[in-house]
N, C-alpha and C positions, 0 to 999 in steps of 0.2 A: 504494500500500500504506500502509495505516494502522500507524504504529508502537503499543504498547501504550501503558496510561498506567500500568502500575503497574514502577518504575525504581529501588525502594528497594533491590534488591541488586545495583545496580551501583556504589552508593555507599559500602555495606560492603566491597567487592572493593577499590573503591582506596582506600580507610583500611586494609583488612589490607597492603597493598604496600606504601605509603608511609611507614606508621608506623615499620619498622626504619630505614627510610633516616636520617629527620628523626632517630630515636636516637641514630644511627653520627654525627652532624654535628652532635648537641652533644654527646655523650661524649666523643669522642676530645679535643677540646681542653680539657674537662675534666679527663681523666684528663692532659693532657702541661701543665696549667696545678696540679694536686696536686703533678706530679714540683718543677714549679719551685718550685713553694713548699718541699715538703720540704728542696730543696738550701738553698734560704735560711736552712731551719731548723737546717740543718747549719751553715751560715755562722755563725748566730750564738752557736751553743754553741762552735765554733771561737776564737770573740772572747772569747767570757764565760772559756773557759778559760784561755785565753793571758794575759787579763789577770788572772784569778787567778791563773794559775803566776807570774807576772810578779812580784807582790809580796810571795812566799815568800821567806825570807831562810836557806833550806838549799839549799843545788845536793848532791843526792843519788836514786841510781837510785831510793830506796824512798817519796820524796818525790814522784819524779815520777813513778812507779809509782801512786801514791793517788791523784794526782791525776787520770791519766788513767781510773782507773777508776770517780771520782764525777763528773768530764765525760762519758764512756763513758753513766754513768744518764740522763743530761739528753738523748742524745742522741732525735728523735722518733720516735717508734712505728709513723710511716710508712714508717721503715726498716725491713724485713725480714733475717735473716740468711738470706744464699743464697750466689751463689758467692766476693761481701766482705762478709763480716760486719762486724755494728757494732766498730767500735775505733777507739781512741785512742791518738796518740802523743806524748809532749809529751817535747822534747827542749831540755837546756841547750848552749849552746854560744858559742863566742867566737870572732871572725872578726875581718878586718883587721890592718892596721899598729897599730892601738892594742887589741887583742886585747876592743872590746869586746863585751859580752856579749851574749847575745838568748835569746828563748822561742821555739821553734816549737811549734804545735799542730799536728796533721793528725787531722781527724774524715773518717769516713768508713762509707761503710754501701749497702745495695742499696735499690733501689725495686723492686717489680713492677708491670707497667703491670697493670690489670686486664681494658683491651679487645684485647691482644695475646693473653693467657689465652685468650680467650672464642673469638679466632682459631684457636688451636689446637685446639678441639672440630669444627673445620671440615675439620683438616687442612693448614692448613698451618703451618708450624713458624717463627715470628719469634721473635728475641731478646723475652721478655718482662719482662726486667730491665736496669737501667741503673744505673753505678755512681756514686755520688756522694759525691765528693772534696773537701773543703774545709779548705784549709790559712790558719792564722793565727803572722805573726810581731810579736813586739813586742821592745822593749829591756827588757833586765832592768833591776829597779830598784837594783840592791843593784852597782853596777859598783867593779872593784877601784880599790884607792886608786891605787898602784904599777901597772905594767907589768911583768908578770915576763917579758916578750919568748916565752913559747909559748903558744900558740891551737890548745888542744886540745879536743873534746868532752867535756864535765865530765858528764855526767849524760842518760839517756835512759828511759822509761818508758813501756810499753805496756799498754793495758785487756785 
């Protein structure tokens, strides 16, 4: 038996097959290599803010109020508000036997995966968000002259 010679549409058959696949295996580590990056982005407004609250010379709730909420703007747009929303909390506080001081920051905000989404027009139902956490501490600059021997939380400030 003589096979035919004309074979152009079994070439189209497997380009329509294949092409989702080759998709699905560079997207996905695209989309979980965007996630990384956003948390990094998170990391470094975590540091930029910390080391601005750091060199504020008030320890007060409405100081650290502003500031977590002009950190809170810088935070990246890759964040989505879902079930954590974007915020900020920049807290003063004094630890130890010599009560000195510190900055924490915590930045924090969701991602949506976009190929988990696309999962769910399929039917099945995966987490399509992931929460991303990044906390920064530093030493306050302004540390007391004296020891007044209590180490209490002076000041706390949420976006």
């Amino acid at each position: 038996m003589k096979w035919p010679l004309n074979r152009k549409g079994q070439s189209i058959v497997e380009l329509a097959l294949i092409t989702p696949m080759i998709l699905v295996a560079l997207y996905v580590p695209f989309d979980f290599g965007v996630a990384i990056y956003a948390g990094h982005l998170t990391q470094n407004v975590a540091r930029d803010g910390a080391r601005r609250a750091a060199t504020k010379d008030l320890l007060d709730s409405a100081l650290a109020t502003t500031l977590a909420t002009q950190i809170a703007a810088n935070l990246p747009p890759l964040l989505t508000s879902g079930s954590t929303t974007k915020r900020v909390t920049v807290k003063y506080y004094a630890t130890g036997a010599n009560c000195a001081q510190s900055v924490e920051v915590i930045a924090q905000g969701t991602y949506n995966y976009f190929w988990y989404r696309l999962i769910g027009f399929v039917g099945l139902a995966p987490s399509s968000q992931v929460g991303i956490v990044r906390t920064t501490k530093m030493r306050y600059e302004f540390q007391p002259d004296t020891n007044s021997g209590a180490c209490t939380l002076t000041a706390t400030g949420n976006s």
